[in-house]
FITOR-73258 format. One record per residue (C-alpha): residue number from 1; residue in one letter; chain; z, y, x. Coordinates in Angstrom, 3 decimals, padded with zeros to 6 digits. Example, Ala and Ser with C-alpha at 12.3 -4.5 7.8 and 13.67 -1.06 7.14 Angstrom:
<drenba 1,"a","A",<007.800,-004.500,012.300>>
<drenba 2,"s","A",<007.140,-001.060,013.670>>
***
This chain:
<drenba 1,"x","A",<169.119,-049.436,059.575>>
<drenba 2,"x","A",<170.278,-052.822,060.998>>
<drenba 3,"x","A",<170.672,-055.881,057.889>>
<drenba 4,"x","A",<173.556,-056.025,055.691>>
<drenba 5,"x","A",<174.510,-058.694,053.510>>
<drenba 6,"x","A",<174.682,-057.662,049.709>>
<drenba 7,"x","A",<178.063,-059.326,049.071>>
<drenba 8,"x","A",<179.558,-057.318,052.303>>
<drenba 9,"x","A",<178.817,-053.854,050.263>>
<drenba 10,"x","A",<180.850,-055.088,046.974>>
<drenba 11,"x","A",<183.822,-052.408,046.455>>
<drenba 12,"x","A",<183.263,-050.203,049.896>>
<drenba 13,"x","A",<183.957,-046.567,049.589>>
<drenba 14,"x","A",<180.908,-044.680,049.222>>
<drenba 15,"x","A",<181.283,-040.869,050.649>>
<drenba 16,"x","A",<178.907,-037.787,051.417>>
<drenba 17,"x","A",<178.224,-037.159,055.487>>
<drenba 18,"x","A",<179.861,-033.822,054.965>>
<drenba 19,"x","A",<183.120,-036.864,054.585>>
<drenba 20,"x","A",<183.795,-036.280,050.822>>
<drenba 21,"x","A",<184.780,-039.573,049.036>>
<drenba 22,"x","A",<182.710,-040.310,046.161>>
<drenba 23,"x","A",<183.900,-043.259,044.538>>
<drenba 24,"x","A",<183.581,-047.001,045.350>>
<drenba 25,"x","A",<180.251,-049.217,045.308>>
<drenba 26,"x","A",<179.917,-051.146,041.895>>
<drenba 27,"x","A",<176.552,-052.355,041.766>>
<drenba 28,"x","A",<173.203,-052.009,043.528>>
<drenba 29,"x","A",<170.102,-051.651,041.448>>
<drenba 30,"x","A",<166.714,-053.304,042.493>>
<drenba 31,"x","A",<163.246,-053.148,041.733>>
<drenba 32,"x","A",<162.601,-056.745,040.421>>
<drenba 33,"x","A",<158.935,-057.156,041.502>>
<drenba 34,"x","A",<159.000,-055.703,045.019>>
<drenba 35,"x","A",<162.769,-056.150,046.109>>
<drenba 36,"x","A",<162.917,-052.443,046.677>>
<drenba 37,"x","A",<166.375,-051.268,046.525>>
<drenba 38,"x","A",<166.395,-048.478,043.879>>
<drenba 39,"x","A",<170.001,-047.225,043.372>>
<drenba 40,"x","A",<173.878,-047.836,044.235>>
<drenba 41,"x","A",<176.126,-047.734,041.200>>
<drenba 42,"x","A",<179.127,-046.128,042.182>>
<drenba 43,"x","A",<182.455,-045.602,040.319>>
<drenba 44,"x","A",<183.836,-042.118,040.792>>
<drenba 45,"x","A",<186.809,-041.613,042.140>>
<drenba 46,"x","A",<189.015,-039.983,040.019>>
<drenba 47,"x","A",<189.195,-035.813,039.970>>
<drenba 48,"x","A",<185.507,-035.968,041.423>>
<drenba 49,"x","A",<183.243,-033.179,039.420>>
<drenba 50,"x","A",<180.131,-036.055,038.016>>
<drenba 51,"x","A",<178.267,-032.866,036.687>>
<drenba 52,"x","A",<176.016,-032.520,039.533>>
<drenba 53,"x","A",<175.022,-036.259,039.407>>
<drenba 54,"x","A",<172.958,-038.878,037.643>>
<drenba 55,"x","A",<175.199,-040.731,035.490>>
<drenba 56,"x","A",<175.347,-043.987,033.689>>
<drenba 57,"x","A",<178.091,-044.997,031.562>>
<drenba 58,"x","A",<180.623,-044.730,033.612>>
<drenba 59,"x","A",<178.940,-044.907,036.586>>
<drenba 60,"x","A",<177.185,-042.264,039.209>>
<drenba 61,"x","A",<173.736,-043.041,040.220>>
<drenba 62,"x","A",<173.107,-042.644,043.789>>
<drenba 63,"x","A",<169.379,-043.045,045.107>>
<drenba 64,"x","A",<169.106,-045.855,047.529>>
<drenba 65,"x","A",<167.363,-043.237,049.642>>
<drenba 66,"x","A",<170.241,-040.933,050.201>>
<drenba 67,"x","A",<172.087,-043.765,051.841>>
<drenba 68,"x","A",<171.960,-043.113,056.099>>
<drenba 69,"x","A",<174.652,-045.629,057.320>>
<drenba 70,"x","A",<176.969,-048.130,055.857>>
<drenba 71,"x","A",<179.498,-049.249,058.156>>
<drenba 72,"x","A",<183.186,-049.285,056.893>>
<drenba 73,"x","A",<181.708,-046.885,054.533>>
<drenba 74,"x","A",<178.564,-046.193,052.611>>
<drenba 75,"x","A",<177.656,-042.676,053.593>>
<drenba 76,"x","A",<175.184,-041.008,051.511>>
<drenba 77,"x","A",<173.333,-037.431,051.633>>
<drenba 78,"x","A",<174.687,-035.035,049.543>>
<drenba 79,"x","A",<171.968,-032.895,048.613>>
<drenba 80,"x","A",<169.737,-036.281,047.817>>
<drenba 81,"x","A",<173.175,-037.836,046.289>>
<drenba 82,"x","A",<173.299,-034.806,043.756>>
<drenba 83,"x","A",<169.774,-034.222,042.774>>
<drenba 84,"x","A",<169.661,-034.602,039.068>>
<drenba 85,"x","A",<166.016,-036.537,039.185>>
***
């Protein structure tokens, strides 16, 4: 995945590659000692069923790892997306 500036992903539509919007990119979480990107923190669009994902507050947690392209959007893998780890 080529290098994309943090500040670029602030507010960008986050969706699943089967195309369904998920909400919009709050927040990305990090692993302080190694710089490992952990998790997005994305707020749901309205209407969208949470149940089947990791929530915080008011915000969905999406593993870093179900993330396979940001471009205008942040498309993520459903199945990885939803897994309630």
């Amino acid at each position: 995945m080529p290098k994309v500036f943090a500040k670029n992903l602030s507010n960008k539509q986050v969706m699943t590659t089967d195309g369904a919007e998920i909400g919009i990119l709050d927040n990305i979480v990090m692993e302080v000692k190694t710089g490992k990107l952990e998790d997005l923190m994305v707020k749901p669009d309205i209407g969208l069923d949470t149940s089947k994902y990791v929530t915080d507050g008011q915000f969905l947690k999406i593993p870093f790892k179900a993330v396979r392209s940001i471009k205008d959007y942040i498309v993520v893998d459903k199945q990885i997306a939803t897994s309630l780890e």
